[in-house]
C-alpha positions, 0 to 999 in steps of 0.5 A: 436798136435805134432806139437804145442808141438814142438814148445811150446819146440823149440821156448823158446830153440832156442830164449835162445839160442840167448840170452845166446850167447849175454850174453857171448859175451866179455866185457872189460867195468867195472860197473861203466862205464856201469852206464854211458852209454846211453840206447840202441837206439830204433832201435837196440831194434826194431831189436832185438824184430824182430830178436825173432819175425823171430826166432818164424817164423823159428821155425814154418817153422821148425817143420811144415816140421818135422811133415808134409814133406812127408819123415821124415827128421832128426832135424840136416840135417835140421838145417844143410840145414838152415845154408847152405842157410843163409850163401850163402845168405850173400856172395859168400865167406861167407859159413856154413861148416860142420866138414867134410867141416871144415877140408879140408878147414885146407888142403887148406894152405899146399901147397899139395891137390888133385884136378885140380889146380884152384881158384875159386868164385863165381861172379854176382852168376855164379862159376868163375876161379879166375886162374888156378895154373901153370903146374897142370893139369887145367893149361895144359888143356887151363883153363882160369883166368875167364872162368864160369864154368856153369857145372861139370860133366854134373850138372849146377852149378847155384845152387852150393855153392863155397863148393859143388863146390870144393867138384865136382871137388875135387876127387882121384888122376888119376880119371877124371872130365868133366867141361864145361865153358862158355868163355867171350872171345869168348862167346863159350862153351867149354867142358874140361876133366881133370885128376886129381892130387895131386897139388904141389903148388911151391910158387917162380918161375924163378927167374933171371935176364933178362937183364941190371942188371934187375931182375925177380920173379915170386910168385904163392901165399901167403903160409906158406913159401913164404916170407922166399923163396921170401926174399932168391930169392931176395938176390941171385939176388942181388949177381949176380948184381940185381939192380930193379925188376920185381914182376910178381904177375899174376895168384896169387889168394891170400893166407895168409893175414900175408904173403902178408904183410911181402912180402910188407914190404920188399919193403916199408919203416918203419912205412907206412900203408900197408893195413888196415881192416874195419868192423862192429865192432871196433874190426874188424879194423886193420891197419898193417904198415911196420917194416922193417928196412933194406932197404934192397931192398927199393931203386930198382926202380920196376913194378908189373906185374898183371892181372884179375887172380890176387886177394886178397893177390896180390891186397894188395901187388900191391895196397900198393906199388902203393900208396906209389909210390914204384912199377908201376903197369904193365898189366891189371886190378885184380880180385877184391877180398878184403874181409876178411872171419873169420873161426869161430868153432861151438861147434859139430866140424861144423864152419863158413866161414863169411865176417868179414870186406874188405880190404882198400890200404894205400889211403882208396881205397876199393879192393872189387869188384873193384880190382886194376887198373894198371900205364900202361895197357898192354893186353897179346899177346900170342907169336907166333913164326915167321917162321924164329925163327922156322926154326932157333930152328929147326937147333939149334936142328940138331946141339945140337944133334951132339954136345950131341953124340960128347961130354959129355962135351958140353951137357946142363943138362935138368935144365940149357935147362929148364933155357933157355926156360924160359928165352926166354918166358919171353923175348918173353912176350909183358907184361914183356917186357913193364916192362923191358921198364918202369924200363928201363924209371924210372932209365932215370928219376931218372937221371933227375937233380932235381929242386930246 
């Protein structure tokens, strides 16, 4: 009986309930130009009535659980849990998020968050590393871009969603969190206890010139203030003689979608597309183009650096400059993460997270699970010192020591050794230097008489 009343009342109130948010929906058309429409194709009215007719069904399932379950369970968890299960359905970015949920997810472009330091997704249905962000404790723990986290904290993850997740191994700043993780390397599992901290996200790191006028940036993700930092970067190099430029977008898991195309524009003419949006609805269609009219940097002859840690706002800067011919692509293969998720508010502070369209690069080229295919494909090779160079760093140590106890004046600041190590890394990375190679090459072609 109980149970006949229930959904004597929710049916009629959940199918209102659709039809008034259809009703509200925005409409430009006047009345006369609704006159001339034609009639609604029979397939959109069949998938209405079967929308109601499915609605019925849940609401069926519904109260069946409220009356027959054997604990009984609250209207609102219930609902919550329904919103959970068809957002994980439709996508593996596409979530329902609770307004617990909804707030952090306002914390994740500060550039200040406690965790471990990691971007992560979920690929072919298992919690994937996207990367991990440098010098934050996942990073000095040995975690990969790629490794499968299959458990947290002794839990499988097979039926986490991407928000549960980052829930587990969000945590106190100073407490720990077991993973395990599944390398594809090696095909090993390998187990990690890390610390967590408060992750400072510094957005543009080393920037410098390498060698023969080249110049080098390295950019982390797309916040806030990327652009303005990058642009500063960029400029200073070319005062101290920068003439090309390498841009190391490796390990960039994206960011802003506005931040990612102001950085293009600084090296794509005005009025070339940069990367346009498709969805269902026209209105989900976008195609940014360039406004810059400097040039500032239009003329540097550049490679772009990535690999399968680089997605979503790394892939459409690579991706634009790669079709416009204005960068050769140097590494290996990106993430392939292209789809743009909408954060929609719902009216008790809860929201949704929903795919709303994918990216395309200036070609019509789809990033989605595809990713951005580099000019030149060179593995990483971790650099190993040779003997000589260990036993050479051990007598410059002996050395740099006596020079430190003799004289105030000879002794290097902890930040001009700091610029020295990361030089020599960086000359030390085979992928760097295949960019150096190509930049080197790209300027003997541009001395090529041209034919007529």
């Amino acid at each position: 009986m109980v149970r006949r009343l229930l959904q004597f009342f929710l049916v009629p109130l959940i199918v209102l309930s659709f039809i008034t948010a259809a009703l509200c929906q925005p409409d430009s058309k006047t009345k006369e130009e609704k006159k001339d429409e034609p009639a609604a194709p029979k397939e959109e009215a069949n998938g209405k009535e079967d929308l109601y007719s499915q609605i019925e069904l849940f609401s069926y399932a519904l109260t069946t659980i409220q009356s027959e379950y054997v604990d009984e369970q609250k209207p609102k968890d219930l609902i919550y849990g329904s919103l959970k299960g068809m957002l994980a359905g439709l996508d593996p970015h596409s979530q329902f998020l609770t307004p617990d949920d909804y707030k952090e997810l306002k914390t994740e472009t500060q550039g200040k968050f406690g965790g471990l330091g990691i971007e992560i997704s979920i690929r072919d249905g298992i919690l994937t590393v996207i990367t991990p962000l440098e010098d934050t404790p996942a990073w000095k723990a040995g975690i990969k871009a790629g490794d499968r986290i299959v458990k947290i904290e002794d839990e499988l993850t097979k039926d986490l969603t991407l928000s549960e997740a980052v829930k587990k191994l969000r945590g106190a700043p100073g407490t720990d969190v077991r993973i395990t993780v599944l390398r594809e390397d090696d095909y090993k599992i390998h187990d990690f206890t890390i610390t967590r901290e408060v992750i400072h996200v510094q957005d543009v790191k080393d920037p410098q010139i390498l060698t023969d006028n080249i110049g080098y940036v390295r950019l982390t993700e797309f916040r806030e203030d990327s652009y303005t930092e990058l642009h500063e970067a960029l400029k200073k190099l070319k005062e101290q003689g920068a003439d090309s430029l390498i841009l190391d977008l490796r390990n960039n898991p994206g960011g802003l979608l506005n931040v990612a195309i102001k950085i293009a524009e600084d090296f794509i003419p005005a009025g070339e597309v940069i990367v346009s949006t498709k969805g269902r609805r026209e209105s989900q269609n976008s195609v940014s183009k360039s406004t810059n009219n400097t040039n500032e940097f239009i003329g540097w002859p550049m490679t772009v650096l990535v690999n399968e840690g680089s997605a979503s706002g790394s892939e459409i800067v690579a991706g634009a400059l790669k079709d416009h011919h204005r960068a050769i692509i140097v590494g290996e293969k990106s993430f392939g993460k292209g789809s743009v998720q909408s954060v929609i508010p719902l009216p008790d502070g809860s929201g949704l997270r929903l795919t709303t369209s994918k990216y395309f690069t200036p070609s019509g080229v789809c990033i989605h699970g595809i990713g951005i295919a580099p000019d030149v494909e060179v593995k990483y090779i971790p650099h190993k010192p040779d003997k000589k160079e260990e036993a050479e760093a051990d007598v410059d140590k002996v050395f740099d020591d006596v020079e430190k106890q003799e004289s105030d004046n000879t002794k290097k600041t902890e930040e001009t050794q700091q610029d020295d190590n990361n030089h020599k890394k960086l000359m030390d990375d085979n992928q760097v230097q295949a960019a150096i190679n190509v930049i080197k090459g790209i300027r003997v072609y541009k001395q090529f008489p041209k034919s007529s």
